[in-house]
C-alpha positions in Angstrom: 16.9 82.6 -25.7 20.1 81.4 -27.1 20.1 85.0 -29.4 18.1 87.2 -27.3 18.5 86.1 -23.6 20.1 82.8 -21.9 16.8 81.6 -20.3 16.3 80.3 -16.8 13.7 78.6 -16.4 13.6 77.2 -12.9 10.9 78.8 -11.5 8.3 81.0 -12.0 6.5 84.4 -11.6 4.3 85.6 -9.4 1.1 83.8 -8.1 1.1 80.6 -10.4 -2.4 80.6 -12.4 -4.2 77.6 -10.7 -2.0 75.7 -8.3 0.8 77.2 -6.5 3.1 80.3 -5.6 6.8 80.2 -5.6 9.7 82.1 -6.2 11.4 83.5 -9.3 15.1 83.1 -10.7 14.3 84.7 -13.8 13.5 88.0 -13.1 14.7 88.0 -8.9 11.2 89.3 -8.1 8.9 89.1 -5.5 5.4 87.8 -6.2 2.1 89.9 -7.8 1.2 92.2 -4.8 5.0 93.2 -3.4 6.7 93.9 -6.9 8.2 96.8 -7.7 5.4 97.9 -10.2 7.4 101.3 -11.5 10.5 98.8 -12.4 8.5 96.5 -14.3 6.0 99.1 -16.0 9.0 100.1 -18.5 10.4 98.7 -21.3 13.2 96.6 -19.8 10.7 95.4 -17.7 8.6 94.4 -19.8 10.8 92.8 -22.0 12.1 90.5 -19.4 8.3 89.3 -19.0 8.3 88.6 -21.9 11.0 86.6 -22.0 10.2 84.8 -19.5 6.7 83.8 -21.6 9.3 82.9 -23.8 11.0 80.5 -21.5 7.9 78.9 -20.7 7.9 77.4 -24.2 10.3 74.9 -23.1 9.0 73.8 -19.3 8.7 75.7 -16.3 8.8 72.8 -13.3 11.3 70.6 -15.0 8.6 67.7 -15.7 9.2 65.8 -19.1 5.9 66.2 -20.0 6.4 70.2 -20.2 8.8 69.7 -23.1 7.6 70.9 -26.4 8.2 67.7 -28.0 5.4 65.8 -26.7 8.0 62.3 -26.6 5.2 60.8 -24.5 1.8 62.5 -25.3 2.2 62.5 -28.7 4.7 59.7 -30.3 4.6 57.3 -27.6 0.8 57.5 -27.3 0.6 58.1 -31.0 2.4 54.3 -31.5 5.7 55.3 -33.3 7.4 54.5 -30.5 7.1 53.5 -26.6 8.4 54.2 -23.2 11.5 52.1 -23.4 14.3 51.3 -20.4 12.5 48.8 -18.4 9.3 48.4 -16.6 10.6 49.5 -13.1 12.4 52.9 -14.4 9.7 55.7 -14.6 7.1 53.2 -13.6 4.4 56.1 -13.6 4.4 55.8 -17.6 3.5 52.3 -17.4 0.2 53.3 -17.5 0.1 55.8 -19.7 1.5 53.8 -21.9 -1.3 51.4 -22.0 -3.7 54.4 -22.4 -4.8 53.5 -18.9 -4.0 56.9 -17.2 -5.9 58.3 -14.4 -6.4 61.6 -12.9 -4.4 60.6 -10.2 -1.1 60.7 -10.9 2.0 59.8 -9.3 4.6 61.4 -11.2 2.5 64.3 -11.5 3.0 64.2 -15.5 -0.8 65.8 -16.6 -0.4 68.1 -13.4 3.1 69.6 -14.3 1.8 70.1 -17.9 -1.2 72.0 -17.2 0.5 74.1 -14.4 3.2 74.6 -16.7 1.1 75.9 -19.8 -0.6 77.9 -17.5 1.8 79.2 -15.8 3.4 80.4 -19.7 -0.3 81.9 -20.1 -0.2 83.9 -16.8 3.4 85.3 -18.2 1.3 86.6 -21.4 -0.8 88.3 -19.7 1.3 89.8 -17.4 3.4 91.3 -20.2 -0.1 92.3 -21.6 -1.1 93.9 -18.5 2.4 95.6 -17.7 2.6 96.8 -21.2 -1.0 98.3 -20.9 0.5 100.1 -17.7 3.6 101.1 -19.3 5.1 104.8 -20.1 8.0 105.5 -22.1 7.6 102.6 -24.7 7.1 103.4 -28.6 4.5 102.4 -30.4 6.4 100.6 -32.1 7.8 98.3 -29.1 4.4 98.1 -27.9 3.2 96.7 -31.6 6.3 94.1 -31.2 6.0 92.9 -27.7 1.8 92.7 -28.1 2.1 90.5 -30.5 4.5 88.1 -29.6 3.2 87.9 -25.9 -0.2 86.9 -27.8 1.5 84.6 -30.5 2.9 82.9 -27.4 -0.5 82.4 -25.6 -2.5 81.3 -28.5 -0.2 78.4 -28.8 0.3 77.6 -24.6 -3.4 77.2 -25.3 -3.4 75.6 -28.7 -1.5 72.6 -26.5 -3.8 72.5 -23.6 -6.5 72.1 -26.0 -4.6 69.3 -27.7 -4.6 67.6 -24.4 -7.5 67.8 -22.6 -10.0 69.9 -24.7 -11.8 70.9 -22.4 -9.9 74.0 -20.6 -10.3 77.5 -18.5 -9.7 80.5 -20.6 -8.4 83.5 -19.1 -6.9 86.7 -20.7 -5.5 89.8 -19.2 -8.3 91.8 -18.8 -8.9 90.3 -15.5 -5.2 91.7 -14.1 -6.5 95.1 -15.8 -9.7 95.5 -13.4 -9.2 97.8 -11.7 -12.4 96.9 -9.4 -10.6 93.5 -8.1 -7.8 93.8 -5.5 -4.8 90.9 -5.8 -7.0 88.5 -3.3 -10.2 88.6 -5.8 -8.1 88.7 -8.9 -6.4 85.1 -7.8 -10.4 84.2 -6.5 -11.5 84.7 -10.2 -8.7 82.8 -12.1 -9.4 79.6 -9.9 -13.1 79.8 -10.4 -13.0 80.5 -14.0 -14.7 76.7 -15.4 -13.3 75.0 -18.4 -14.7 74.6 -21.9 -14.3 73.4 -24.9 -15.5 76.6 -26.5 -11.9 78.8 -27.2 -11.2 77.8 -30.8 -12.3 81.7 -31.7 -10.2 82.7 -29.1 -6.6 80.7 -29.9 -7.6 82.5 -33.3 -7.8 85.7 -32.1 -4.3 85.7 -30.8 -3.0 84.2 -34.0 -4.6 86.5 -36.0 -3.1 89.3 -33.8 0.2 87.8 -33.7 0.0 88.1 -37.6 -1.3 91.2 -37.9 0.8 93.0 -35.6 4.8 91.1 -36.0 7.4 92.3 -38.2 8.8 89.8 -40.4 12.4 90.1 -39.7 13.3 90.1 -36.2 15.8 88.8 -33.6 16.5 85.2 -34.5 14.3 83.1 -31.4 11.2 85.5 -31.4 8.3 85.0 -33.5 7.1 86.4 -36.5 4.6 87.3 -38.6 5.0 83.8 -40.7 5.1 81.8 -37.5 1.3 83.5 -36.4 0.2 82.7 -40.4 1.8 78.9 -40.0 0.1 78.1 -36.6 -3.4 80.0 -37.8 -3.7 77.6 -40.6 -2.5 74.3 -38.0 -5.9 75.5 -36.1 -8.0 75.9 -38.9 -6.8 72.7 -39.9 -7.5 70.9 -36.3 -11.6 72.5 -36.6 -11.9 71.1 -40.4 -12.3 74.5 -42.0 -10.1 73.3 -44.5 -10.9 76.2 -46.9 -9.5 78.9 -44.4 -5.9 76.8 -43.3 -6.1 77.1 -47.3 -5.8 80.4 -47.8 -2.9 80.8 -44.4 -0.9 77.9 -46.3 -0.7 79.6 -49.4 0.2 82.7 -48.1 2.9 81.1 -45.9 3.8 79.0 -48.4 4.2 81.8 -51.2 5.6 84.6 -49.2 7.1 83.1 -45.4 10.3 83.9 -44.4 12.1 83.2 -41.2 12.8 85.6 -38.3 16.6 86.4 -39.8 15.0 86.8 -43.4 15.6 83.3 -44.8 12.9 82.0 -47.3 11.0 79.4 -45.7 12.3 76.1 -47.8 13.2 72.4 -46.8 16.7 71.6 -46.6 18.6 69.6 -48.4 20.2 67.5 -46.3 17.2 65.4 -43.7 19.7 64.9 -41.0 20.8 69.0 -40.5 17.1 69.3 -39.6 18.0 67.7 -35.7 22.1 69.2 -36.2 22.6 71.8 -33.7 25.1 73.0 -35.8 22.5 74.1 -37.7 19.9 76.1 -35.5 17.7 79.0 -37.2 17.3 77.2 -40.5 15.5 77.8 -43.5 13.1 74.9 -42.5 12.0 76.2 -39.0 9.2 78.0 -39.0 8.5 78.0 -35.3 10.9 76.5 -32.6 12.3 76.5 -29.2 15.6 77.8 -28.6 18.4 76.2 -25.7 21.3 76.8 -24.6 24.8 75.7 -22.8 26.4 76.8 -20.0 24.2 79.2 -18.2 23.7 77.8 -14.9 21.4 75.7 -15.2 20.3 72.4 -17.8 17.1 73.5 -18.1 18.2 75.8 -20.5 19.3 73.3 -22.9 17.2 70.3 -24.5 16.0 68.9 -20.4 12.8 67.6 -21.8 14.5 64.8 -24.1 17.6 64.3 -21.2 16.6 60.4 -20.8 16.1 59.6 -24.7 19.3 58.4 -25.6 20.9 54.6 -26.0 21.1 52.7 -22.4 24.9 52.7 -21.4 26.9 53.5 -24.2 30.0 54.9 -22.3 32.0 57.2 -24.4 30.9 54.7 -27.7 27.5 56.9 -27.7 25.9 60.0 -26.7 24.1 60.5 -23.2 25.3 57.1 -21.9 21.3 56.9 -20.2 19.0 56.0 -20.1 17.3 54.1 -23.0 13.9 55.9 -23.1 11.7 56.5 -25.6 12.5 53.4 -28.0 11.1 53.7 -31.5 8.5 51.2 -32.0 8.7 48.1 -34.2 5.4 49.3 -36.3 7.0 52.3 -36.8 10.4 50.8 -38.5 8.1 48.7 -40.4 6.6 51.4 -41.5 9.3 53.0 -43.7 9.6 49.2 -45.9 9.0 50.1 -49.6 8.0 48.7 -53.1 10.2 47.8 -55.4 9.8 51.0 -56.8 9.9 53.2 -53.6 6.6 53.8 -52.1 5.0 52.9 -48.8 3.1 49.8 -48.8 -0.4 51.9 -48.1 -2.2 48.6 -47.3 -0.8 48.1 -44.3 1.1 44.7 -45.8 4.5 46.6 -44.0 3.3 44.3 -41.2 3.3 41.1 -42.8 6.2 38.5 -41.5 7.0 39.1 -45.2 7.9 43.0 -44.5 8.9 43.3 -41.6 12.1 45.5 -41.0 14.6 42.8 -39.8 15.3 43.1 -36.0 16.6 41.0 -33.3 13.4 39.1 -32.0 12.7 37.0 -35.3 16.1 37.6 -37.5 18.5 35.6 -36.4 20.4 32.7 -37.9 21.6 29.8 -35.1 24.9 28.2 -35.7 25.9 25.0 -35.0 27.9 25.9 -32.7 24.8 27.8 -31.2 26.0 31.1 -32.0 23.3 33.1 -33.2 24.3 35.9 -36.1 21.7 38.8 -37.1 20.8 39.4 -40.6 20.5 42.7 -41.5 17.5 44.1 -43.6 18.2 43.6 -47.3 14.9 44.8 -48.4 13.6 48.0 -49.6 13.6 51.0 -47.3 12.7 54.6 -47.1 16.1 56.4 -46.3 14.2 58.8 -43.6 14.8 55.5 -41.1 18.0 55.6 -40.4 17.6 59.1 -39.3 14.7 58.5 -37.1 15.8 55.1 -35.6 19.1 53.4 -34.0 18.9 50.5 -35.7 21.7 47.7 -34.9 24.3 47.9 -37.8 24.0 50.7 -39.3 26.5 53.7 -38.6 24.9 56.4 -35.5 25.8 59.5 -36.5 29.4 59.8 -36.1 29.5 57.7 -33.4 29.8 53.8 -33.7 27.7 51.6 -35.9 24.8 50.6 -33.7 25.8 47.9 -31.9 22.1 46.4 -31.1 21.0 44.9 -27.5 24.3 46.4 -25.7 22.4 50.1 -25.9 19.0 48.9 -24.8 18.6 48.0 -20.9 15.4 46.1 -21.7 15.3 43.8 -25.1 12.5 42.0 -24.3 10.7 44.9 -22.6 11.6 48.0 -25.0 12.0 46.4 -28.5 15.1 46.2 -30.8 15.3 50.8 -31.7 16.8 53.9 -30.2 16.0 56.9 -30.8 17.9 59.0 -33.8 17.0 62.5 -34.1 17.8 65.5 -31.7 20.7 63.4 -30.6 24.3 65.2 -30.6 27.0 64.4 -32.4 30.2 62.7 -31.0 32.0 66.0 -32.2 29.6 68.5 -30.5 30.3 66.7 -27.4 30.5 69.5 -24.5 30.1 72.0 -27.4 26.5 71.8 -28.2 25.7 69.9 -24.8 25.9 70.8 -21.2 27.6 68.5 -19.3 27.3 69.7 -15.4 24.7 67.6 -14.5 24.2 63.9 -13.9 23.8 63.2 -17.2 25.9 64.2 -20.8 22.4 64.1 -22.2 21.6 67.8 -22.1 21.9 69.1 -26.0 21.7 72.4 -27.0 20.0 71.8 -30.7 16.5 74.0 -31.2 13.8 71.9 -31.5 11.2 72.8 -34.3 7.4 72.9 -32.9 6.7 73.7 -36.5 8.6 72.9 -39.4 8.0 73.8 -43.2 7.9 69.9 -44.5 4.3 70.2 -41.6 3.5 72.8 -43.4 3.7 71.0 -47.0 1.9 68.5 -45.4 -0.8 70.2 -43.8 -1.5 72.3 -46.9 -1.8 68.8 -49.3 -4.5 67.8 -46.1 -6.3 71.3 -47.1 -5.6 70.8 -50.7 -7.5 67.4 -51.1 -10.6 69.1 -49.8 -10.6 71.9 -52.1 -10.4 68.8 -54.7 -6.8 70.2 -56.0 -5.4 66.4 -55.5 -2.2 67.4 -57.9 -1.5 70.5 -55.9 -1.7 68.0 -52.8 0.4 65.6 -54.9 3.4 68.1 -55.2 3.1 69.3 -51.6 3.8 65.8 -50.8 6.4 65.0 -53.8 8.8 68.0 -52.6 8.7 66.5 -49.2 9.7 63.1 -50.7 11.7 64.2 -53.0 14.2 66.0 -50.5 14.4 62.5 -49.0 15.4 60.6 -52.5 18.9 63.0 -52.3 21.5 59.9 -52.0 23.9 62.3 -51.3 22.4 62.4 -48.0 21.6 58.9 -47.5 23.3 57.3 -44.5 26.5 56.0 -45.4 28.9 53.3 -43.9 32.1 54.9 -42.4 34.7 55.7 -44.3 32.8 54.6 -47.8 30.5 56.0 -50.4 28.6 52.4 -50.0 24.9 53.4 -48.9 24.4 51.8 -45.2 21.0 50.0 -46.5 19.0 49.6 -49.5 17.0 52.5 -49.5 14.5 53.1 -52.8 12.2 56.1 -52.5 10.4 58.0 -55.6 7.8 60.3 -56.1 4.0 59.2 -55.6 2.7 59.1 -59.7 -0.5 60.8 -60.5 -2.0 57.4 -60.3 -1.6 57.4 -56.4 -3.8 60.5 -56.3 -6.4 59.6 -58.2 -9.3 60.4 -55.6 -10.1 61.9 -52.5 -9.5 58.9 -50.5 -5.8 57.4 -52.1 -5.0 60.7 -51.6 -5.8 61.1 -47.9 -4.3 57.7 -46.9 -1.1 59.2 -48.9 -0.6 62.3 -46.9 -1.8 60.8 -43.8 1.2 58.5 -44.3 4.0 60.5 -45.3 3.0 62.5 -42.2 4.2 59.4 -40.4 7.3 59.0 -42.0 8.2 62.9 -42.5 7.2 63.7 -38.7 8.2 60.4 -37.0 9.3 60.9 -33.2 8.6 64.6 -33.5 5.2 64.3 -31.1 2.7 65.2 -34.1 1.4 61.3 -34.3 -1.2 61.0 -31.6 -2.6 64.8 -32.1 -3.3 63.8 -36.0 -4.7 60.6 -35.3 -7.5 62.2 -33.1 -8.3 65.0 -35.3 -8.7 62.2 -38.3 -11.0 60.7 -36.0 -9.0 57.6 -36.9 -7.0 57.0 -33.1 -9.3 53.8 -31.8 -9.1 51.7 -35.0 -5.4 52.5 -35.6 -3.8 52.4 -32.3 -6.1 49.5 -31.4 -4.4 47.6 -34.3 -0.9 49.2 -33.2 -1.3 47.5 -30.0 -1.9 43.9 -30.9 0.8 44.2 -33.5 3.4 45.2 -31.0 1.8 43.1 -28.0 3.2 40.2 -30.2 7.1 41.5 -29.4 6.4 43.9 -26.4 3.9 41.6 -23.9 5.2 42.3 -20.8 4.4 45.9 -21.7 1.0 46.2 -24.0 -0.7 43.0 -23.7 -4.3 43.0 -22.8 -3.9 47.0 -23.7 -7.0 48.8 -25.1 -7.8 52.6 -27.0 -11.1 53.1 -25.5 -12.8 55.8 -27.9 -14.8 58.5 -26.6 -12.1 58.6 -23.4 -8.6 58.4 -24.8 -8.2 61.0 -27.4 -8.2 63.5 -24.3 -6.1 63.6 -21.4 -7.4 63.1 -17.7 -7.3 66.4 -16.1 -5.2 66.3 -13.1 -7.0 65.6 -9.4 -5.0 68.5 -7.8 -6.5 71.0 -10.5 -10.2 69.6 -10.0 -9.7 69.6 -6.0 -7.9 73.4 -6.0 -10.9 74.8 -8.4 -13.9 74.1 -5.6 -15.7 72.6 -8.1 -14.9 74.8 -11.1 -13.8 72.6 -13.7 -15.1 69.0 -15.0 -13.3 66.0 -15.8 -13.1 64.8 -19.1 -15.2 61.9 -20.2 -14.5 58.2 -18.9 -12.1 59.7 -16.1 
């Protein structure tokens, strides 16, 4: 952890739960079986498993999908935006893209995640079992290091269940029995089936967690608040919307963050993705990274291809053009008049749409062609979430359109804008020793306190408190209608776009239903690119109709890349559960449905 430990992530502990054994560069151990069991069975020791739970958080076999920021899984696969580059570069998302994945996959994408998760679950319970096995450590300690090691397992399997629902639980009890020897120990985890069936148990570890952190600790381990936040995020995923309630409030009223900081969103939108800015009063839970330890895996790897294609020393990364915001999604942030979203879908309309490349230019008579920019109404929130062509990036150059996309007619006319570095933080907040300048070193926040907001007006509106909702949802916009903090041209005051945003009038929540289709929305905008989009579309039971009509809205732009592409419900809100893990188990564990 950038404040606790520089991670190293590169490879991994022991027997690794479910697939494979190799060797560590954390720790420098041997695997299960030949360790020195009186070194780790102390408190340094024990700490160091720990941290290397901790390192898990942010990948453990350097495949994208590991990341915490679910860039495919959950935006590209939730519509907001799509693969990007061109067809040929990471073909393997092609596919997946289409929501045509299978379990046998050549990148490995769905295997790597699940071995990774696992393998961050299997460094739980190793700290569990050492810890158990320990002498010498205060209770005290052993209150702290309990809880996080279970804070971090509740939400390793809080993501596999995301995924694929279906899933093999396993705790540390079975590295505590005593009656197993190493051979039947590693039997038992790759016989142990999967089931849908371990909501109770994700709870028991957040309920732990909570019951056993301090609230003030090192900045990069979790607290007390963090436990509360994510308990109320699973509530909220079963639909027991009367319990994420009561954990909403509470973190709501009283959360702080590790270093003491009162929970609160910031002022400024941008600072959120500033790595200037890390351990902010907005993050409730995140992932730390670092520079300069050895190794890029320790800094942002996950996001190392989603920058502009090519930009030279004009733009950050200079590759590779991935994960290109989607046209829907720029659409999306057009306004009334009067500042709100158009909640009839209408953003859509030829009459809406956000002015791009593929419909808004004017031809010369000289042939020349000239794009006009957008002079419409526009939440400010998209021109921090999307490159858009003439608008100022950051403090880099105004975007300058097609030059920074390898595939126009493939990708769309976006890049992506947050968790990007800053001209000025070049090989200051990035780790440039690789093949790429695309390695940035800002914390990215798995949970956030403008999610919380928003999931607490989703719990609201079912308790029938639609004003409570209403405000939940008005501070959110509200930090947004700052023009201080709108983007601005360089070198002016002069606002880069027209942006209008106001607060939603009591009018807008007037009933259950306005009200749901609000929130559901500003989740959208708030969140966009973040990798919350596909996860809340299946647990609004909404995915088939809306990414269904995502599809043959972007098919008329993109259709080289979606046409003839089809949500099939009952299949696609669940991942296919790798080959490799079905073949390894003998028989143990079941695909999911329509795989």
């Amino acid at each position: 952890m950038k404040t606790i430990v520089k991670k190293i992530m590169t490879g991994c502990l022991g027997f690794t739960f479910l697939v494979t054994s190799c060797s560590d560069e954390f720790l420098e151990v041997a695997p299960t079986g030949s360790i020195d069991e009186n070194a780790i069975a102390t408190e340094a020791g024990v700490e160091g498993l720990l941290i290397g739970a901790y390192a898990a958080v942010n990948g453990v076999f350097g495949n994208r999908f590991e990341g915490p920021n679910h860039w495919a899984t959950g935006s590209i696969m939730g519509g907001e935006a799509n693969k990007g580059t061109d067809a040929g570069d990471y073909g393997s998302l092609n596919p997946i893209q289409r929501y045509e994945a299978t379990p046998v996959d050549p990148n490995n994408d769905f295997n790597n995640l699940w071995r990774g998760r696992y393998e961050g679950i299997k460094r739980c319970n190793q700290t569990l079992e050492k810890l158990e096995l320990a002498e010498a450590i205060s209770p005290e300690v052993a209150q702290r290091i309990s809880g996080e090691a279970r804070m971090l397992r509740g939400h390793f399997y809080f993501d596999l269940k995301k995924h694929f629902n279906s899933i093999p639980y396993v705790d540390e009890s079975i590295y505590l029995d005593e009656n197993l020897d190493e051979a039947q120990k590693l039997e038992a985890l790759r016989n142990t089936p999967n089931t849908p069936d371990v909501w109770d148990k994700i709870e028991a570890d957040f309920q732990y967690a909570y019951d056993n952190l301090p609230e003030i600790t090192d900045a990069g381990r979790n607290n007390k608040w963090a436990a509360a936040a994510y308990m109320g995020k699973a509530k909220l995923y079963q639909n027991k919307f009367a319990e994420a309630k009561q954990w909403f409030d509470d973190v709501i009223a009283n959360g702080v963050t590790p270093t003491g900081l009162k929970y609160a969103l910031l002022e400024d939108y941008a600072s959120i993705y500033n790595a200037e800015n890390d351990q902010h009063a907005e993050a409730v839970m995140d992932v730390e990274s670092a520079n300069n330890t050895g190794s890029v895996q320790n800094a942002n790897a996950f996001d190392d291809l989603n920058y502009p294609h090519n930009t030279g020393p004009d733009g950050p990364g200079n590759c590779c053009g991935f994960f290109q915001p989607s046209i829907e999604l720029g659409n999306s942030f057009r306004t009334t008049p009067e500042g709100l979203p158009l909640l009839d879908g209408s953003y859509n309309d030829p009459a809406n749409e956000v002015a791009n490349n593929f419909k808004h230019v004017v031809i010369d008579q000289n042939d020349e062609s000239t794009f006009v920019e957008d002079a419409g109404p526009l939440d400010p929130r998209i021109d921090h979430a999307i490159g858009r062509k003439g608008i100022p990036y950051l403090d880099w150059i105004e975007h300058p359109g097609s030059a920074w996309i390898r595939s126009f007619a493939y990708a769309g006319p976006y890049t992506p804008k947050k968790y990007i570095y800053y001209r000025s933080q070049e090989n200051s907040f990035t780790d440039g020793s690789s093949w790429t300048r695309g390695y940035a070193t800002m914390n990215y926040t798995i949970i956030r306190f403008a999610d919380v907001l928003l999931m607490a007006a989703e719990a609201e509106i079912e308790a029938g408190t639609l004003e409570q909702a209403r405000e939940y949802v008005n501070m959110v916009r509200n930090r947004a209608a700052n023009p201080e903090h709108w983007v601005k041209e360089y070198d002016s005051d002069e606002n880069a776009a027209n942006y209008v945003i106001s607060e939603y009038p009591v009018s807008a929540f007037a009933d259950k239903a306005s009200a749901t289709q609000a929130v559901r929305f500003e989740r959208k905008l708030e969140l966009s690119g973040e990798g919350h989009r596909f996860f809340d579309l299946v647990r609004w039971g909404i995915a088939a109709e809306t990414l269904n009509a995502y599809l043959a809205y972007e098919s008329q732009y993109l259709r080289d890349k979606f046409a003839g592409a089809q949500f099939t419900p009952g299949k696609n809100e669940y991942y296919p559960i790798a080959q490799q893990q079905i073949d390894f188990s003998g028989g143990s564990l079941t695909q999911n449905p329509g795989y």
